[in-house]
C-alpha positions in Angstrom: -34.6 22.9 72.8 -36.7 25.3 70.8 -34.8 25.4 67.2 -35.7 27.4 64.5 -33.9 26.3 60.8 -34.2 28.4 58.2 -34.0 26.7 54.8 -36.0 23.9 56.0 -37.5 23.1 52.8 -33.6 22.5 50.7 -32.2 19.2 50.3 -30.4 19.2 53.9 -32.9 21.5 55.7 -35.6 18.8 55.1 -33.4 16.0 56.4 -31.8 18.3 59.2 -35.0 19.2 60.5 -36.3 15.4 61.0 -33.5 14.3 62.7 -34.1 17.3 65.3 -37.8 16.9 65.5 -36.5 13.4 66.9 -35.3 15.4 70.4 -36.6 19.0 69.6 -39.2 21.4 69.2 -38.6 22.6 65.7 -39.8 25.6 64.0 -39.0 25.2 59.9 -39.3 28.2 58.2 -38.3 29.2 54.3 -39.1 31.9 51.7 -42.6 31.5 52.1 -42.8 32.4 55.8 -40.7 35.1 55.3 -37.8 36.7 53.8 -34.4 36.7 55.6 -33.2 39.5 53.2 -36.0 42.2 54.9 -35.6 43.8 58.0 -38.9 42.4 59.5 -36.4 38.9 59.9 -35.7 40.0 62.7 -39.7 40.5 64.1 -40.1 37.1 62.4 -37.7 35.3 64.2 -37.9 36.9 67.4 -41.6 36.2 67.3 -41.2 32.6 67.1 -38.7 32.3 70.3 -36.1 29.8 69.3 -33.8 28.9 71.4 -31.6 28.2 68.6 -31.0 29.4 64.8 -29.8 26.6 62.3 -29.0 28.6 59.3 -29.3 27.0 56.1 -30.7 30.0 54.0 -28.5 30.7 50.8 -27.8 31.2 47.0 -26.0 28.1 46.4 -26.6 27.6 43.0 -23.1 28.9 41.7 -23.0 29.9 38.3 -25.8 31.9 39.4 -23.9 34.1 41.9 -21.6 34.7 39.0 -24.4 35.9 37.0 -25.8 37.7 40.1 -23.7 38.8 42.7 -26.1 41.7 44.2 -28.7 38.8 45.1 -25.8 36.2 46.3 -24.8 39.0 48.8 -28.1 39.7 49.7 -29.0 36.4 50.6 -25.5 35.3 51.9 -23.9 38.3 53.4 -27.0 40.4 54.3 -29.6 37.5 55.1 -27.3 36.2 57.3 -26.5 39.3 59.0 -30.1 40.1 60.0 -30.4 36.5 61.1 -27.2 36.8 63.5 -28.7 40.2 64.3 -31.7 38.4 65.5 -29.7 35.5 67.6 -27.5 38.2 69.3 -31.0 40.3 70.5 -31.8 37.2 71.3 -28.9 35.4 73.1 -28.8 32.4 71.6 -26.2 30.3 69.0 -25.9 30.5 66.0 -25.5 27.2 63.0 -24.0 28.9 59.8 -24.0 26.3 56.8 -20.7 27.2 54.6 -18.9 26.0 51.8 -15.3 24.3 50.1 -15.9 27.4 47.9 -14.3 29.8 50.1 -10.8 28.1 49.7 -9.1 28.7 45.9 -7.8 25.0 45.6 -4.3 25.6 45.4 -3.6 22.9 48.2 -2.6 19.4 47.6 -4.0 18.2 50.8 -7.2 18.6 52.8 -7.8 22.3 54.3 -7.7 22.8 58.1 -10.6 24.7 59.7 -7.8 27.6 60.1 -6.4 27.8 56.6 -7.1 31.1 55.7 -9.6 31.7 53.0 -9.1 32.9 49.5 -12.6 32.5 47.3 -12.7 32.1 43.4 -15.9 33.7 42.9 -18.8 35.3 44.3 -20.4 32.2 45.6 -17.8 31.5 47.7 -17.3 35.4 48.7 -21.0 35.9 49.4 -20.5 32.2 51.5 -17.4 34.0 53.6 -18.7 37.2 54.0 -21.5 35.2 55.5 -19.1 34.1 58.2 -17.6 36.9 58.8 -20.9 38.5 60.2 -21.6 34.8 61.9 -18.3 35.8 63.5 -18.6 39.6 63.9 -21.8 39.6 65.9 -21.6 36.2 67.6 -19.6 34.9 70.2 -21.8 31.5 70.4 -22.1 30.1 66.9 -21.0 27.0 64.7 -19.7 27.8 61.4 -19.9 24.1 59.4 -18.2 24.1 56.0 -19.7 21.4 53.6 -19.1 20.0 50.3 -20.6 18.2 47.2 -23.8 17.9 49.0 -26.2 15.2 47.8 -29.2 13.2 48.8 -33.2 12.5 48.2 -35.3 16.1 48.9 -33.2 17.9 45.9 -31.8 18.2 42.4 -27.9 17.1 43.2 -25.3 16.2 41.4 -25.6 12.8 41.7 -29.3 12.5 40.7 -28.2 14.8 37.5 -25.7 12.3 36.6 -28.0 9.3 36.7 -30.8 10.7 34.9 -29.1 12.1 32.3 -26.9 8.6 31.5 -30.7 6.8 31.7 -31.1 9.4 29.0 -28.3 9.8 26.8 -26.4 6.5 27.6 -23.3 8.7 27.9 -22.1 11.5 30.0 -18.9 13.5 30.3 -17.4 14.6 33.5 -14.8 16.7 34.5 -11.5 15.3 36.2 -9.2 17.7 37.6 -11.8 18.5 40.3 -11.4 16.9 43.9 -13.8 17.2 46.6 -15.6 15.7 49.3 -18.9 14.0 48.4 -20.8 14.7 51.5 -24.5 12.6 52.4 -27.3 15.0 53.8 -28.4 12.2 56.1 -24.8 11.6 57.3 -24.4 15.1 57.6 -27.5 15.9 59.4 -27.3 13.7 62.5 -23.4 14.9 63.0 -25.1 18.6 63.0 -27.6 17.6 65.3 -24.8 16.6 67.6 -22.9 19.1 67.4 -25.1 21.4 68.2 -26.1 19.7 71.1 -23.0 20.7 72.6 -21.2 24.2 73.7 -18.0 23.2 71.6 -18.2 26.4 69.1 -16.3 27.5 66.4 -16.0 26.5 63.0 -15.9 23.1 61.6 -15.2 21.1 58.1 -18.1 18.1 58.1 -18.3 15.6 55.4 -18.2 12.0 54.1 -14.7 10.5 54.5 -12.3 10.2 51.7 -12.3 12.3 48.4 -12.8 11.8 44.3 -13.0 13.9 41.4 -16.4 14.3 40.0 -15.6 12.5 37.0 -15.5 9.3 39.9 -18.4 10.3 41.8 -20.6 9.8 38.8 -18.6 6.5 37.4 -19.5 4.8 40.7 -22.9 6.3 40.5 -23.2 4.8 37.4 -21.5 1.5 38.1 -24.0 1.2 41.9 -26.9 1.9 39.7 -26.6 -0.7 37.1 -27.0 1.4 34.2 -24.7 0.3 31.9 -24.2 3.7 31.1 -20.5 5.3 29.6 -19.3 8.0 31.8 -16.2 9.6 30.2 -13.6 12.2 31.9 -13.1 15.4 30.2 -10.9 18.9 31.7 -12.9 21.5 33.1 -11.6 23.4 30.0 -13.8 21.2 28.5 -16.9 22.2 30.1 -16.5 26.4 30.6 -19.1 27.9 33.0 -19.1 31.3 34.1 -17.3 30.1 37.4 -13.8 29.5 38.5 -13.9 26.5 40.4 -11.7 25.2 43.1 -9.6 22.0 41.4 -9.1 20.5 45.2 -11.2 22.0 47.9 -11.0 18.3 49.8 -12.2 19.4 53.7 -10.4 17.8 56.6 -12.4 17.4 59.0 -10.1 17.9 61.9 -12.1 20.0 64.4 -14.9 17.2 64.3 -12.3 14.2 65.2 -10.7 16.5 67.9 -14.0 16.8 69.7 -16.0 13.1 68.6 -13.6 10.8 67.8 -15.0 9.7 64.9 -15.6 10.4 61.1 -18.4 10.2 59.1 -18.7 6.6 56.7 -16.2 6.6 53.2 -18.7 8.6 50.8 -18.4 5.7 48.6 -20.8 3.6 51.2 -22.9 7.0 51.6 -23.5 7.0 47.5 -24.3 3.4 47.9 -27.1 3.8 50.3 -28.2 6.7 47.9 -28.2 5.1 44.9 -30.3 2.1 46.4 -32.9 5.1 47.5 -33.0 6.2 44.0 -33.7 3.0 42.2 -36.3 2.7 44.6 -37.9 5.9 43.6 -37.9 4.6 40.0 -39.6 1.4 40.2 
């Protein structure tokens, strides 16, 4: 299959597209081939002939959709418009990359693929708007909500975490957040396999189990022999310009319906990453 994957240069799109260069013909494209924001997307893409969009285009950077909410739009709601625009002229399916940010975190267990959305902020506004075109204009498309995305082609969480306690020795981290840690190379062979099939709709996809971020960086620390002191704090604490969910933990329901399986505890996914970046170090 002839897939085109916009994004291909971010921190999954680089592992997303070689996994599918393993089985397809891939066409990577980002901001430097061209702009999904500008009508000519839809020459752009249509030019290429893909036989499939995987669309991992976006603002994620949250704080600065807060600060920016006319460019969050324009690249979440907009860009991905023009890009379904160009999938339905073209006939084919659709793989929309969402986000835990488009539930508020008022739960005290994991969200189902059907809970109905209610966004803090304009990240995760933008990042539902974004599926309501995917859904508007499409009747063959994958929505994939993700969360706490690490891993090696990026500037992550985890990597922040690390460098800073090789830095400083010590690093404060809020605790009254929960999420789902979630691997890019776990996550990007599961994507790959999902869109191998017709089975479409939307989907919750990441590392098993959940942690505050306060113990995502302890056991970062701990993995990576640092030595380092990681102390909790309250996101009152740590003000940013965003409301963030305090448990936006994904179930991944959909996916165990339809494989079976889960993806690895994210605790042996950090492991694995960890060992990557020692590696890069010495």
């Amino acid at each position: 299959m002839k897939i085109l994957v916009t994004g291909a240069r971010g921190m999954l799109g680089q592992d997303l597209v070689s996994v599918l260069a393993r089985c397809h013909q891939v066409i990577p494209v980002d901001i430097q081939d061209f702009d999904i924001t500008r009508p000519d997307c839809l020459r752009e893409i249509s030019a290429r002939k893909p036989q499939f969009v995987a669309h991992l285009a976006a603002m994620t950077n949250v704080d600065g959709c807060e600060r920016e909410p006319a460019k969050a739009y324009l690249v979440n709601q907009q860009g991905t418009r023009l890009v379904a625009q160009a999938c339905r002229d073209l006939r084919i399916p659709l793989l929309y990359i969402s986000t835990d940010f488009v539930f508020d975190g008022t739960k005290s267990e994991p969200y189902r693929e059907e809970d109905p959305p209610h966004p803090l902020g304009h990240y995760g506004r933008s990042k539902l708007a974004g599926e309501e075109v995917v859904r508007e204009l499409l009747s063959s498309y994958f929505i994939v909500r993700i969360s706490w995305l690490f891993g090696p082609h990026g500037k992550n969480f985890v990597s922040t975490i690390l460098s800073r306690a090789v830095a400083n020795g010590e690093v404060k981290v809020v605790d009254d957040q929960i999420g789902s840690p979630t691997y890019t190379r776990d996550l990007s062979p599961a994507l790959a396999q999902l869109i191998a099939t017709r089975n479409y709709g939307i989907y919750h996809l990441t590392n098993s189990g959940s942690c505050s971020w306060y113990q995502l960086a302890a056991e970062a620390v701990r993995l990576a022999g640092l030595g380092g002191r990681v102390v909790p704090i309250k996101s009152s604490e740590y003000p940013t310009p965003t409301r963030r969910p305090a448990y936006s933990v994904l179930g991944n329901f959909r996916w165990q319906e339809k494989f079976g399986t889960a993806l690895r505890p994210w605790q042996q996914a950090l492991a694995e990453y960890v060992e990557w970046w020692k590696g890069q170090r010495s």
